[in-house]
C-alpha positions as CSV (number, residue, x, y, z in Angstrom):
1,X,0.0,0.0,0.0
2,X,1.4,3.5,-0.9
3,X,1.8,6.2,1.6
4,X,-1.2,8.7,0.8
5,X,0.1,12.3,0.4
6,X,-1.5,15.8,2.1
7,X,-0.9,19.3,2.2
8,X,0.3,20.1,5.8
9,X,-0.6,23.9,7.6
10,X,-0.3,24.7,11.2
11,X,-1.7,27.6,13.4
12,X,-0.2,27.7,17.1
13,X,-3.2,29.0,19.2
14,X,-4.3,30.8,22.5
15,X,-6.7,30.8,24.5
16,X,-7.5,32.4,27.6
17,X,-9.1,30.8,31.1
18,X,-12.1,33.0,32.2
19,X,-10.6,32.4,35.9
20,X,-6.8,30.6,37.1
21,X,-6.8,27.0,37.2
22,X,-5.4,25.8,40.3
23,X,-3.8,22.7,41.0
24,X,-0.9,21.0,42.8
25,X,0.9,21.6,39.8
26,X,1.0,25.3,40.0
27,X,-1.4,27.9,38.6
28,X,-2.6,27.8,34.7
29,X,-3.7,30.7,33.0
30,X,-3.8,30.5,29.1
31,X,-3.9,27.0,27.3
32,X,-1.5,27.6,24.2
33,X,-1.6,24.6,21.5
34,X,-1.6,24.1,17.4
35,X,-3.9,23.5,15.2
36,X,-3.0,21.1,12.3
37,X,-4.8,21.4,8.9
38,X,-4.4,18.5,6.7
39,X,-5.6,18.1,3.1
40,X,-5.9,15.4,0.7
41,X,-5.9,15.1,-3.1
42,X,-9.7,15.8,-3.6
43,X,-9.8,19.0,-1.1
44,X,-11.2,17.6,1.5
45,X,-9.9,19.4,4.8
46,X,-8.5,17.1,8.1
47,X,-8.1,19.0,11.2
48,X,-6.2,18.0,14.5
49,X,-4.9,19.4,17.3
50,X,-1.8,19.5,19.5
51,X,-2.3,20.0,23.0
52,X,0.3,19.5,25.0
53,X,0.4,19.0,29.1
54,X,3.7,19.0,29.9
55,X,3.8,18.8,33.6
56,X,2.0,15.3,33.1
57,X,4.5,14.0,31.1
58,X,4.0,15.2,26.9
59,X,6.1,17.2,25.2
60,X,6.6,21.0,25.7
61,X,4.7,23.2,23.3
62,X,8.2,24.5,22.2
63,X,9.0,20.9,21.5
64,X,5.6,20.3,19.2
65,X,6.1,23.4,17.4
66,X,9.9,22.6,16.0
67,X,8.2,19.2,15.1
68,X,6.0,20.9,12.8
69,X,8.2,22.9,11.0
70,X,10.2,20.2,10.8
71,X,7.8,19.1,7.9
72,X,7.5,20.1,4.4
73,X,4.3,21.6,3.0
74,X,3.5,18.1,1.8
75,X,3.6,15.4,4.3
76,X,2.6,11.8,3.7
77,X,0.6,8.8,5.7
78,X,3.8,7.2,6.7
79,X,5.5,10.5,8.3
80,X,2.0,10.5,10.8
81,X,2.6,7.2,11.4
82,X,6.7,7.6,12.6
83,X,5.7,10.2,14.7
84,X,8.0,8.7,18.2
85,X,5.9,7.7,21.0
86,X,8.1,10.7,23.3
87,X,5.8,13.3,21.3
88,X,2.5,11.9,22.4
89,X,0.3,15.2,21.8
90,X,1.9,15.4,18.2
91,X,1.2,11.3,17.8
92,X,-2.9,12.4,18.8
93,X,-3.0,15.2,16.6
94,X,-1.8,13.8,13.7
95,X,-3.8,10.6,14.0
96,X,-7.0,12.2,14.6
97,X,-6.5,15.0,11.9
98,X,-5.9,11.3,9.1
99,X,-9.0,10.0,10.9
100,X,-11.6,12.2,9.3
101,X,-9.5,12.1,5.8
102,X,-9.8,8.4,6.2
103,X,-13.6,8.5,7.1
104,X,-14.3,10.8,4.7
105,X,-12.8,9.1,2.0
106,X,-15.2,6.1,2.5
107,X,-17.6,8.3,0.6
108,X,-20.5,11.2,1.5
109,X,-23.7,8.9,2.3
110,X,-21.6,6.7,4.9
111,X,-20.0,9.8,6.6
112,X,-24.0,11.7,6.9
113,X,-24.5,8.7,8.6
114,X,-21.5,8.2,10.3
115,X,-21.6,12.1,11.6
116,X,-25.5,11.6,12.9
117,X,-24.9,8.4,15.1
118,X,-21.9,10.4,16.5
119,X,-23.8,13.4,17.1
120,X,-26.4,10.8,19.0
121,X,-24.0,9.1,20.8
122,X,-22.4,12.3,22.0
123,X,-25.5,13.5,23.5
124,X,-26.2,10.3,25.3
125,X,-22.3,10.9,27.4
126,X,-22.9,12.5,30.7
127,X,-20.1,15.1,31.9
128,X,-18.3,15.5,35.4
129,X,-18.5,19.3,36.2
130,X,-15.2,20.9,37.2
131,X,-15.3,22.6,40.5
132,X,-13.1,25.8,41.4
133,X,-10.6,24.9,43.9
134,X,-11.2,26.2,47.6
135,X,-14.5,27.6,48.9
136,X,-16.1,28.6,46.1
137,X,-17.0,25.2,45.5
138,X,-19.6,25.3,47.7
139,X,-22.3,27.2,45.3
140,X,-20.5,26.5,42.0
141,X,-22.0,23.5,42.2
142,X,-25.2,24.3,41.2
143,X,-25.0,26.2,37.7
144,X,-23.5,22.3,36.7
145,X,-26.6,21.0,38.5
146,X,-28.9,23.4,36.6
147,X,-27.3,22.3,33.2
148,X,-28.0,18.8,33.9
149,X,-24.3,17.1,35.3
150,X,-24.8,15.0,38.5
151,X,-20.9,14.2,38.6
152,X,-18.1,16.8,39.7
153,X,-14.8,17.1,40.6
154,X,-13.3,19.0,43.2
155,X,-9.2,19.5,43.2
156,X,-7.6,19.1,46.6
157,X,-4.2,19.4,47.6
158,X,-4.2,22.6,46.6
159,X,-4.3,24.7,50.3
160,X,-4.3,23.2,54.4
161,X,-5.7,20.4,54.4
162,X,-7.5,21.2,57.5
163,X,-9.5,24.0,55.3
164,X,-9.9,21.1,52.5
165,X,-11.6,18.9,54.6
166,X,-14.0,21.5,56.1
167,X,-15.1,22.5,52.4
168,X,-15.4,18.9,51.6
169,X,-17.6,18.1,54.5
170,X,-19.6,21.3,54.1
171,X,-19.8,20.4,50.1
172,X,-21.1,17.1,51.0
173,X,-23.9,18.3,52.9
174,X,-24.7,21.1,50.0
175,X,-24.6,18.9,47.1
176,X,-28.1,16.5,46.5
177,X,-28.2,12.8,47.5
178,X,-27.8,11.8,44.0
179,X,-24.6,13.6,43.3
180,X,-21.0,12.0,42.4
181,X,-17.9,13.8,43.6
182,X,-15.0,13.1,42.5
183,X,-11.5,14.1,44.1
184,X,-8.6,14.7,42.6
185,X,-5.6,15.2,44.1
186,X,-2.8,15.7,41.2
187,X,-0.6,13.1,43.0
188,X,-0.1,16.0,45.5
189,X,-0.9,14.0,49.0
190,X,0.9,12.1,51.0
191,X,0.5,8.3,52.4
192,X,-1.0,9.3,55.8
193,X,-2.8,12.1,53.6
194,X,-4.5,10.0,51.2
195,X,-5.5,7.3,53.9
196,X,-7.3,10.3,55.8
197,X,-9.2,11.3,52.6
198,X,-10.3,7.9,51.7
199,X,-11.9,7.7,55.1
200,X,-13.6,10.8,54.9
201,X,-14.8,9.7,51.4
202,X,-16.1,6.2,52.5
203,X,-17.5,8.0,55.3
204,X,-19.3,10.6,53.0
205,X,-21.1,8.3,50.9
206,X,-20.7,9.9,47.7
207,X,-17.6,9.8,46.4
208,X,-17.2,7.6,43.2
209,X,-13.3,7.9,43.1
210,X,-10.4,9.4,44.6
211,X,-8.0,10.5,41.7
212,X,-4.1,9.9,41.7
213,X,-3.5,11.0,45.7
214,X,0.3,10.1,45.5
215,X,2.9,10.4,42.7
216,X,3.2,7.9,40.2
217,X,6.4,6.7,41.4
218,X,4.3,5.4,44.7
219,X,2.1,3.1,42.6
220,X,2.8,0.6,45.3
221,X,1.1,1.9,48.0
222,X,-1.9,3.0,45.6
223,X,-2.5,0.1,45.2
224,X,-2.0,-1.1,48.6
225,X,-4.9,1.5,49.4
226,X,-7.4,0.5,47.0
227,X,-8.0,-2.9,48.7
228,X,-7.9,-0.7,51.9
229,X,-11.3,1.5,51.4
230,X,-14.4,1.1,50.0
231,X,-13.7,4.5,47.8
232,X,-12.1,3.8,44.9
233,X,-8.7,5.0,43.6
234,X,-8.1,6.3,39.8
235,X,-4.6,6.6,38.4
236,X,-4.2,9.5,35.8
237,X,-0.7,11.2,36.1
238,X,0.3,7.8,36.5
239,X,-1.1,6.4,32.8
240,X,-0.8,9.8,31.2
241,X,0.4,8.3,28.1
242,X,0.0,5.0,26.3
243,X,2.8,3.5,27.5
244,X,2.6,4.2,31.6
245,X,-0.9,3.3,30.9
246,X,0.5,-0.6,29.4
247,X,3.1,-0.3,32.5
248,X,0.4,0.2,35.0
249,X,-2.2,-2.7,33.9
250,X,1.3,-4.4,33.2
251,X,2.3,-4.2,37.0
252,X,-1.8,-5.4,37.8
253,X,-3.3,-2.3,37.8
254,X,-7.1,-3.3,37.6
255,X,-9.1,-0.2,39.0
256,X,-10.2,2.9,37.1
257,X,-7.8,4.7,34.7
258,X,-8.3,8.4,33.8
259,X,-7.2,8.8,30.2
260,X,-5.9,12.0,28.6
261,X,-6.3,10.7,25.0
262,X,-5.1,14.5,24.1
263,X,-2.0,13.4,25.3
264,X,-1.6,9.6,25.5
265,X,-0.5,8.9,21.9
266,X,-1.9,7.2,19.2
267,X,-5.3,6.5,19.3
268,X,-5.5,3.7,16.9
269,X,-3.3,2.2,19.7
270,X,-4.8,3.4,22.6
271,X,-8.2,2.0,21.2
272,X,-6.3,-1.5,20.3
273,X,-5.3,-1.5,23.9
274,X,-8.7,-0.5,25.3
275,X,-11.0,-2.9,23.1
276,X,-8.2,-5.7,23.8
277,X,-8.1,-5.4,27.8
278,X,-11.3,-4.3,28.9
279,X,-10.3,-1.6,31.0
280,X,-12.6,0.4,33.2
281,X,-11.8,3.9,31.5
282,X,-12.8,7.4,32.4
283,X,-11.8,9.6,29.5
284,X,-10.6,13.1,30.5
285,X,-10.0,16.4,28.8
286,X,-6.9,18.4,28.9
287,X,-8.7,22.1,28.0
288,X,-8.4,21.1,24.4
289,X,-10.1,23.0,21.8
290,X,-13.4,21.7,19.8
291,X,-11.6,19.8,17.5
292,X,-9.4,17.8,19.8
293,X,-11.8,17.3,22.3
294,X,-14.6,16.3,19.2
295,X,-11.7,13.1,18.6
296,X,-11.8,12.3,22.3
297,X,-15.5,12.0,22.6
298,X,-15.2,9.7,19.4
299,X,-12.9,7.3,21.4
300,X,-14.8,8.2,24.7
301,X,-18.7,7.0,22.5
302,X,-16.5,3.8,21.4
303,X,-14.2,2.8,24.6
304,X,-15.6,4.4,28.1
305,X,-16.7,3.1,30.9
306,X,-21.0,3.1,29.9
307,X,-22.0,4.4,34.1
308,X,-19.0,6.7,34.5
309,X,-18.9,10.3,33.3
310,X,-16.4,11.7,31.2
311,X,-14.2,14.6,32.2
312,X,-15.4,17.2,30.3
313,X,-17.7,19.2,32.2
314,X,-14.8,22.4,31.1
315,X,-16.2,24.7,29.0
316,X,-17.3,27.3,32.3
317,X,-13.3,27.5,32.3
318,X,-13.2,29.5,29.1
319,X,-13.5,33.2,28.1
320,X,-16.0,32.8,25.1
């Protein structure tokens, strides 16, 4: 089979959060990425997107951008597919942006149908609404509930965790009985930490997971603590791309993984993987634009977990 040829553009973007995002990690203000433009023989347009989260493990946005212009204006199927697997965000936007050549090339009719029973299955995800860190969490809540999410997530390890805890417990008692909260702690807590979280969560009733409470290099003791607590434990910095995520279930990681696909890789591979192991998936967004995050939900419709929500609830974040 010969390599297919396109005409390659790129556009490095930014776009500006309506309020900080606060983590363990630091502060994050503006998400900066590229958008890729790919386009085949007959004129029909590809796009994909590189999004890059460095502090979880993908390449710098300095590091994507001397990848592109790397390239010729003319690039072919066989240059997306030797992207290396250390340029994950490149590998996703790439793929994704040869997707929609590929499934537009399988002719007009298919692809109306193909674009409707996406559309359908889109609507039929349910979202986890991102919580501000700190206080404000505690009437936030409700413009998600008014929109229709019954599944948030609250960051912790962000201030005291004395202060944490008294938000959590007062959040708790303000959110409605059939609420989900999830926590996530960026891998920011310790041992004795996490073990005091998980038995507030078990405690509280509600939460559905407790997300990455130690670094990745304490895998060990994560999973030590799932057997521990009837709160579950998600790995995410830990199986932030393809290959910690093969480590991981590798080393007999079977509980929930929180998946990036923005920045995992390949996601002809990451779906091989998924379909193959059965793995109880949440998919997650990294404050990608439409496009990327219209690939994700693709792979999220096809792979997820059918009960839990998908990390997406973001879009509050954004200056419109």
């Amino acid at each position: 089979m010969f390599p297919v040829t396109y005409r390659f553009e790129f556009h490095p973007y930014q776009r500006q959060f309506q309020h900080p995002l606060t983590t363990h990690h630091g502060i994050w203000k503006v998400r900066e990425g590229i958008i890729l433009r790919l386009t085949d023989e007959k004129g029909r347009v590809g796009w994909g997107e590189i999004a890059p989260l460095p502090w979880f493990g993908s390449e710098t946005l300095e590091q994507a951008l001397t990848f592109c212009q790397q390239f010729p204006s003319q690039i072919t199927s066989t240059d997306i597919f030797s992207i290396p697997a250390e340029l994950p965000a490149c590998q996703f936007g790439f793929e994704s942006a040869w997707e929609v050549l590929v499934a537009k090339d399988k002719g007009e009719s298919q692809i109306e149908t193909e674009k409707t029973s996406l559309s359908l299955s889109h609507t039929s995800l349910k979202y986890s609404y991102l919580l501000p860190t700190g206080e404000v969490a505690l009437t936030s809540w409700q413009q998600g509930w008014q929109q229709g999410d019954r599944t948030f997530k609250w960051k912790i390890g962000v201030t005291s965790m004395e202060s944490e805890l008294r938000w959590f417990d007062q959040l708790v008692q303000a959110l409605p009985q059939s609420a989900q909260l999830r926590l996530d702690a960026n891998g920011g807590l310790t041992q004795s930490q996490a073990q005091q979280w998980l038995q507030m969560a078990d405690q509280a009733g509600m939460v559905e997971f407790l997300e990455q409470p130690l670094p990745p290099e304490e895998f060990a003791a994560m999973r030590v603590m799932q057997d521990q607590y009837r709160t579950a434990i998600a790995l995410d910095e830990s199986v932030a791309t393809l290959n910690q995520l093969k480590t991981c279930y590798l080393r007999g990681w079977r509980g929930i993984f929180v998946i990036k696909a923005a920045i995992a890789g390949s996601p002809k591979q990451l779906r091989q993987f998924c379909q193959t192991h059965d793995i109880d998936v949440v998919f997650s967004s990294v404050f990608e634009s439409a496009i990327a995050r219209q690939a994700v939900l693709n792979l999220a419709t096809e792979l997820s977990h059918p009960h839990r929500a998908v990390g997406f609830g973001v879009n509050h974040w954004f200056v419109e």
